[in-house]
Every structure is written in structure tokens, then in C-alpha cells.
mmCIF file of the N, C-alpha and C atoms, coordinates in Angstrom:
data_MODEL
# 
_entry.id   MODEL 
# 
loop_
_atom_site.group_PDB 
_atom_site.id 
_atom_site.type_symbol 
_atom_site.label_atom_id 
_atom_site.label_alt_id 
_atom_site.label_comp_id 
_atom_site.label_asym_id 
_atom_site.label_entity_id 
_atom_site.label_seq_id 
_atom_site.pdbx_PDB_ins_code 
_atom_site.Cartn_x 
_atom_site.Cartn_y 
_atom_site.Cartn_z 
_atom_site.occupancy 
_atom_site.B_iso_or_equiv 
_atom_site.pdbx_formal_charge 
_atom_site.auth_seq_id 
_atom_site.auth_comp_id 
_atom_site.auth_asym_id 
_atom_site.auth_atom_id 
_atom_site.pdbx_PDB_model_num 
ATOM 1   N N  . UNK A 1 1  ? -35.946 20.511 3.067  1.00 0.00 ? 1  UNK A N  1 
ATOM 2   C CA . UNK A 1 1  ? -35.770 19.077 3.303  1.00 0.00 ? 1  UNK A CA 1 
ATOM 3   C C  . UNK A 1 1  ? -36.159 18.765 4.743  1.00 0.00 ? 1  UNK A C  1 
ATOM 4   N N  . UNK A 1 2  ? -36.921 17.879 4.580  1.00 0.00 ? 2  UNK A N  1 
ATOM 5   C CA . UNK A 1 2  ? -37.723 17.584 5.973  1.00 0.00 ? 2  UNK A CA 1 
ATOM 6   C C  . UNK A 1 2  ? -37.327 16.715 6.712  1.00 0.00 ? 2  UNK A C  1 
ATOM 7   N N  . UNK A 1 3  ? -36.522 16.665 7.858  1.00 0.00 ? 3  UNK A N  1 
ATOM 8   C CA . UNK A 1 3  ? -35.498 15.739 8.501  1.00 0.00 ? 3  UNK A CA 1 
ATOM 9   C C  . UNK A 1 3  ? -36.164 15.759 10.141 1.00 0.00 ? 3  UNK A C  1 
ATOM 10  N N  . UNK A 1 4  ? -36.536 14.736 10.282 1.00 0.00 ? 4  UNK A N  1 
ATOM 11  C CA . UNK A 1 4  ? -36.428 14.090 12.234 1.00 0.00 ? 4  UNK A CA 1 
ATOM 12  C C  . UNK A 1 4  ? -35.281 14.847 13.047 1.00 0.00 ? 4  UNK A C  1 
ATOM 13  N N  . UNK A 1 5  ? -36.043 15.368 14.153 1.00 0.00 ? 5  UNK A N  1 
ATOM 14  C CA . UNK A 1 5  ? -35.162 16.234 15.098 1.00 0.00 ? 5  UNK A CA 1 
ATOM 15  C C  . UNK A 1 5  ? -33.416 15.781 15.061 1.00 0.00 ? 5  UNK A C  1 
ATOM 16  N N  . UNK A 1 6  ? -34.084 14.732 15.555 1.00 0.00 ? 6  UNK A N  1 
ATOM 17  C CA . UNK A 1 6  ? -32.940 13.772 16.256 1.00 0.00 ? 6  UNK A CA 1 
ATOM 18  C C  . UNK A 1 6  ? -31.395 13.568 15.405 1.00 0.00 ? 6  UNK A C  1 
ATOM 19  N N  . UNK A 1 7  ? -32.138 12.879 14.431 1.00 0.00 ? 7  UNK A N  1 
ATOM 20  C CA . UNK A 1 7  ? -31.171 12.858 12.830 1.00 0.00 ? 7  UNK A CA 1 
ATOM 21  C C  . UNK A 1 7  ? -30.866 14.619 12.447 1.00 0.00 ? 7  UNK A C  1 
ATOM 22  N N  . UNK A 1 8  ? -31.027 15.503 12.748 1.00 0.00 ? 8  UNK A N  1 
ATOM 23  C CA . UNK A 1 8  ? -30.939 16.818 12.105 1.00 0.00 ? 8  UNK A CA 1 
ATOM 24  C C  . UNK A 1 8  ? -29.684 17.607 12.732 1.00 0.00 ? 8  UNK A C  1 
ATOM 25  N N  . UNK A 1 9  ? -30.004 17.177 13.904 1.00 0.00 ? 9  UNK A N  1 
ATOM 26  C CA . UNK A 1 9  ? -28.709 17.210 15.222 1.00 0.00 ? 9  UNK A CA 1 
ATOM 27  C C  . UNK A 1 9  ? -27.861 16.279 14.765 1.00 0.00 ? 9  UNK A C  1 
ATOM 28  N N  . UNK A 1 10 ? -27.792 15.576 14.253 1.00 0.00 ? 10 UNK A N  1 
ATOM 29  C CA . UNK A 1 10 ? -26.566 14.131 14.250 1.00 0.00 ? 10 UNK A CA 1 
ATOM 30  C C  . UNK A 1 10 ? -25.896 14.949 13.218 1.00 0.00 ? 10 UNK A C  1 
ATOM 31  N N  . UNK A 1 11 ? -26.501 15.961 12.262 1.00 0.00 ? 11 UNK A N  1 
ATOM 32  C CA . UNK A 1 11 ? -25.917 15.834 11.022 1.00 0.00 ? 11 UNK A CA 1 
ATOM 33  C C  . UNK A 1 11 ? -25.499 17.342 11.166 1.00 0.00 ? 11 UNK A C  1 
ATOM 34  N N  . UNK A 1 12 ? -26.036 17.616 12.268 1.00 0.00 ? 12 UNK A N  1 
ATOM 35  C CA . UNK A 1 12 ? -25.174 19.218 12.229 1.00 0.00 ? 12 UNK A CA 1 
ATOM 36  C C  . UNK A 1 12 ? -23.880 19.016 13.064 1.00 0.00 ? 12 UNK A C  1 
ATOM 37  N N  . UNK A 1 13 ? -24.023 18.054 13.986 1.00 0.00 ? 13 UNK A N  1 
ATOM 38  C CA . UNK A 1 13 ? -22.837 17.895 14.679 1.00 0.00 ? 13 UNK A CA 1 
ATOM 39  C C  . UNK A 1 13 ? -21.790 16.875 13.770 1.00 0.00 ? 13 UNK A C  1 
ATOM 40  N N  . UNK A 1 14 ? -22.004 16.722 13.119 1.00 0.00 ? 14 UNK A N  1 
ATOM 41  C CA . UNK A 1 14 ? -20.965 16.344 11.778 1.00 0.00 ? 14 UNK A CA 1 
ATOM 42  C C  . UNK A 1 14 ? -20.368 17.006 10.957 1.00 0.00 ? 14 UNK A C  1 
ATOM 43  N N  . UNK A 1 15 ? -21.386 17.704 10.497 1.00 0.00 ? 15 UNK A N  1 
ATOM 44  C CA . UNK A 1 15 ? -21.292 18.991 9.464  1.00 0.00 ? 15 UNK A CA 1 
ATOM 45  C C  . UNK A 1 15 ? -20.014 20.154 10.292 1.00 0.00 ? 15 UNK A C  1 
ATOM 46  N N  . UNK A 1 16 ? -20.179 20.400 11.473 1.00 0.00 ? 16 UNK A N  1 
ATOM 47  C CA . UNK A 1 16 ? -19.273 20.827 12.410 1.00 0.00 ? 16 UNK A CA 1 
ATOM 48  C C  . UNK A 1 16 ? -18.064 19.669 12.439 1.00 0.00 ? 16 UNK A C  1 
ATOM 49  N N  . UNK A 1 17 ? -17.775 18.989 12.643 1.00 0.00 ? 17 UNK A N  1 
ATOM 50  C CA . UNK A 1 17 ? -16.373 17.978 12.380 1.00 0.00 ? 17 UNK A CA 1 
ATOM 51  C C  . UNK A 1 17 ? -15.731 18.017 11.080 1.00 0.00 ? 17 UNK A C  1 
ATOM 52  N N  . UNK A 1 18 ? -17.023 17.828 9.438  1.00 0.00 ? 18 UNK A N  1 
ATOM 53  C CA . UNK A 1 18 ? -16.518 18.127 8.627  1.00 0.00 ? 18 UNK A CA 1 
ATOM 54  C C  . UNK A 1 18 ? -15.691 19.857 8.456  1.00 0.00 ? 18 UNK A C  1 
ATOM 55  N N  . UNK A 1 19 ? -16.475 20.668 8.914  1.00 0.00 ? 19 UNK A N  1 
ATOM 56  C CA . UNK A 1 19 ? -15.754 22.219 9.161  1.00 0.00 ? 19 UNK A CA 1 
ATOM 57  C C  . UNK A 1 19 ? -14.498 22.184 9.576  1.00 0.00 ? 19 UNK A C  1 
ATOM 58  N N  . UNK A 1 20 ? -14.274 21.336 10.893 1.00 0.00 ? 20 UNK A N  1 
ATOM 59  C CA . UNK A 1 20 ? -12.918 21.956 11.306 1.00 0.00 ? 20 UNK A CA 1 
ATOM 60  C C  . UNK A 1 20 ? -12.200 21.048 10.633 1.00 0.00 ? 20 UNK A C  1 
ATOM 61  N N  . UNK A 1 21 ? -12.395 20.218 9.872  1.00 0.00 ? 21 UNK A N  1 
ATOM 62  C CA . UNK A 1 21 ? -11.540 19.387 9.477  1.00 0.00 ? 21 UNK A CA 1 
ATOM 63  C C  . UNK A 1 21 ? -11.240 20.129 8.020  1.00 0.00 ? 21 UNK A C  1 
ATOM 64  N N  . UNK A 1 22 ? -12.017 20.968 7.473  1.00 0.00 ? 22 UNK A N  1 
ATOM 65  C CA . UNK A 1 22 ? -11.346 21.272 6.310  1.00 0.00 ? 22 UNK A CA 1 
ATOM 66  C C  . UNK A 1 22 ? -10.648 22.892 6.289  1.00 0.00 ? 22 UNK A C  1 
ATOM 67  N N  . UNK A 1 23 ? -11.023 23.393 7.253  1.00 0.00 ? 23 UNK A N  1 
ATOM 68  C CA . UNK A 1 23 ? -10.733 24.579 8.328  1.00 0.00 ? 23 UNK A CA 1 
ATOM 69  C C  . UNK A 1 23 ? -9.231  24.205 8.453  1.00 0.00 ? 23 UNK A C  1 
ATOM 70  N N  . UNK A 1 24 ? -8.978  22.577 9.101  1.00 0.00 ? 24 UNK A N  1 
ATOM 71  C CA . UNK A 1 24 ? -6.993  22.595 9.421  1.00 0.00 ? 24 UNK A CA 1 
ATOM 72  C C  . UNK A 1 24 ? -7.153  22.278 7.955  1.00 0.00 ? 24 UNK A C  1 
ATOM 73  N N  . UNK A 1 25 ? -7.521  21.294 6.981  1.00 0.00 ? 25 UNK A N  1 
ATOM 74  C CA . UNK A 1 25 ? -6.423  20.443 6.202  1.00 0.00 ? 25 UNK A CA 1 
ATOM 75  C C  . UNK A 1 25 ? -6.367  21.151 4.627  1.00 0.00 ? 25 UNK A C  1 
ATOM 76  N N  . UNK A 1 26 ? -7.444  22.369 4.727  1.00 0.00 ? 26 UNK A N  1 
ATOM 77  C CA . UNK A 1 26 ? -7.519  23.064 3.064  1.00 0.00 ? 26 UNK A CA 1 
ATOM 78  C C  . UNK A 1 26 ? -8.766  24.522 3.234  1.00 0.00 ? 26 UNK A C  1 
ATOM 79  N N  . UNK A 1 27 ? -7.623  25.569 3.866  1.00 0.00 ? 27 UNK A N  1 
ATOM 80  C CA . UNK A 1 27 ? -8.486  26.433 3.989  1.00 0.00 ? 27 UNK A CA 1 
ATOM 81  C C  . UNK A 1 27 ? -8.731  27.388 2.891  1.00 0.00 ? 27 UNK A C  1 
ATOM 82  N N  . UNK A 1 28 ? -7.317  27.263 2.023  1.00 0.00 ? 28 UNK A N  1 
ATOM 83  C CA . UNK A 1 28 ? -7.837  28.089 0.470  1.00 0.00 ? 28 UNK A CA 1 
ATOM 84  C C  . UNK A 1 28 ? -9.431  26.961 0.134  1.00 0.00 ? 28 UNK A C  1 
ATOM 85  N N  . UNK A 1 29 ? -9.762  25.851 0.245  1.00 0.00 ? 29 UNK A N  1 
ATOM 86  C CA . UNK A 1 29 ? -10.838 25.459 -0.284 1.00 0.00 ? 29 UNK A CA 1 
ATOM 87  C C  . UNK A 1 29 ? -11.845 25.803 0.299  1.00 0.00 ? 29 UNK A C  1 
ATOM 88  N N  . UNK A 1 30 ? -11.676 25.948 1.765  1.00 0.00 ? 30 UNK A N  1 
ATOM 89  C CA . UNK A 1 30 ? -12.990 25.934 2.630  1.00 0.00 ? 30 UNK A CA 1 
ATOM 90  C C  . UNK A 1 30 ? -14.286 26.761 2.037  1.00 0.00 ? 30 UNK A C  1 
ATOM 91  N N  . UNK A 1 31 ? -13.992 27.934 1.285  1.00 0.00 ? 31 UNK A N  1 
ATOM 92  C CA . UNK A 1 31 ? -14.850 28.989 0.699  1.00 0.00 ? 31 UNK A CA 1 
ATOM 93  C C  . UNK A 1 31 ? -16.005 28.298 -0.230 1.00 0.00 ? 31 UNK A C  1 
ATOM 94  N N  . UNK A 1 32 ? -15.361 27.543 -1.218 1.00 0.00 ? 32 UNK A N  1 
ATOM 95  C CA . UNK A 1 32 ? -15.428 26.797 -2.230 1.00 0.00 ? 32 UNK A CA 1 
ATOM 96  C C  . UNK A 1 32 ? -16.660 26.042 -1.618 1.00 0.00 ? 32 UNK A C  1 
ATOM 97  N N  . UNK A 1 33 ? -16.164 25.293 -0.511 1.00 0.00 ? 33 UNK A N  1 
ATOM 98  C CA . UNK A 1 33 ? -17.176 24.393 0.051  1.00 0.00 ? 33 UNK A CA 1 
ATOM 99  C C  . UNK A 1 33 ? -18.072 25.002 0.674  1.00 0.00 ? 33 UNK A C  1 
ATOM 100 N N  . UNK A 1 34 ? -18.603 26.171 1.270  1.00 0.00 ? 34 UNK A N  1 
ATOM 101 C CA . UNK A 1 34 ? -18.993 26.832 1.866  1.00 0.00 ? 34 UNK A CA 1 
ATOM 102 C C  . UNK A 1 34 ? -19.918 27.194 0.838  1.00 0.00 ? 34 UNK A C  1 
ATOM 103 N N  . UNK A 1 35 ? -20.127 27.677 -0.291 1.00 0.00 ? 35 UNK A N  1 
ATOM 104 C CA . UNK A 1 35 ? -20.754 28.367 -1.475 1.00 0.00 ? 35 UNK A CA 1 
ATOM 105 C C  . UNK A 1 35 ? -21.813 26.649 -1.191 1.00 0.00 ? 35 UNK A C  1 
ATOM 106 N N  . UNK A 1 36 ? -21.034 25.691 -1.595 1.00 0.00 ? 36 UNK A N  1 
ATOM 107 C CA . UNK A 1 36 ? -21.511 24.615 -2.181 1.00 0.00 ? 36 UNK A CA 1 
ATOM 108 C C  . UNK A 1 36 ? -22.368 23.784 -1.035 1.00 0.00 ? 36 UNK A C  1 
ATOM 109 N N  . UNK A 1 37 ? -22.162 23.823 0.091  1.00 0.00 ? 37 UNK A N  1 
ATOM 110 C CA . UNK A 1 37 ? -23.446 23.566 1.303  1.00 0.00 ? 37 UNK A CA 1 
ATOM 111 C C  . UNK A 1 37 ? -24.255 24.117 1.506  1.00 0.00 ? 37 UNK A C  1 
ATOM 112 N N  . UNK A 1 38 ? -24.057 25.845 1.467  1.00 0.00 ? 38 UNK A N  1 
ATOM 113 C CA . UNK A 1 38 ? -25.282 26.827 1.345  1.00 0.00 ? 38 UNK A CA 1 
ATOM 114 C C  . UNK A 1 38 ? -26.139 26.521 0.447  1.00 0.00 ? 38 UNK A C  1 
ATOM 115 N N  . UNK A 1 39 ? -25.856 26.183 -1.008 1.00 0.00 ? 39 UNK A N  1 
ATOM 116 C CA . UNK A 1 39 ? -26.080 26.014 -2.483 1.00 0.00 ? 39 UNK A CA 1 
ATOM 117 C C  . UNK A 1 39 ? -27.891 24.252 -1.598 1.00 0.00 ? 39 UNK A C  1 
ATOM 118 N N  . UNK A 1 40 ? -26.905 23.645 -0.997 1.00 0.00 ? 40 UNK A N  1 
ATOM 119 C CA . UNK A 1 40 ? -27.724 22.365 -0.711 1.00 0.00 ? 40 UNK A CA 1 
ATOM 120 C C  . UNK A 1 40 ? -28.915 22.627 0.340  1.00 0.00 ? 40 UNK A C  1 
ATOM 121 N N  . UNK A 1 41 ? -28.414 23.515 1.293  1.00 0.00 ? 41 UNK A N  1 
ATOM 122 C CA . UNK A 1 41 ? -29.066 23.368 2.449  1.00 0.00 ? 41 UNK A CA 1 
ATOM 123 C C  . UNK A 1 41 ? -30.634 24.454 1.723  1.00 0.00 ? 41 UNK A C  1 
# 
């Protein structure tokens, strides 16, 4: 997927907020989600 520098950075530094946020609030899931972003990216 072919993404603009700029925007690629915006969305990794999100992707990092979404992490720690599911890191505190559901870490039995985090795995789960982890399979399933690899799965996208």
C-alpha cells in the first residue's frame, strides 16, 4: 500500500498510541490484534 511520507509517519505515530493503549486497557487481547495488523500491513 502506497502511502505519502508524511501521512505514513502520522499513521505510525498513531498506530503507536493505539499500542499502548491496548497494551494498558486489554493485554490478553493485544496478541489477537497483533496477528490482525500484521495480517493488513
Amino acid at each position: 500500500m502506497a502511502i505519502p511520507g508524511r501521512q505514513n509517519i502520522v499513521l505510525r505515530s498513531h498506530r503507536k498510541r493505539v499500542w499502548a493503549y491496548f497494551a494498558k486497557e486489554n493485554t490478553a487481547v493485544a496478541p489477537c490484534f497483533a496477528k490482525t495488523f500484521s495480517v493488513w500491513e
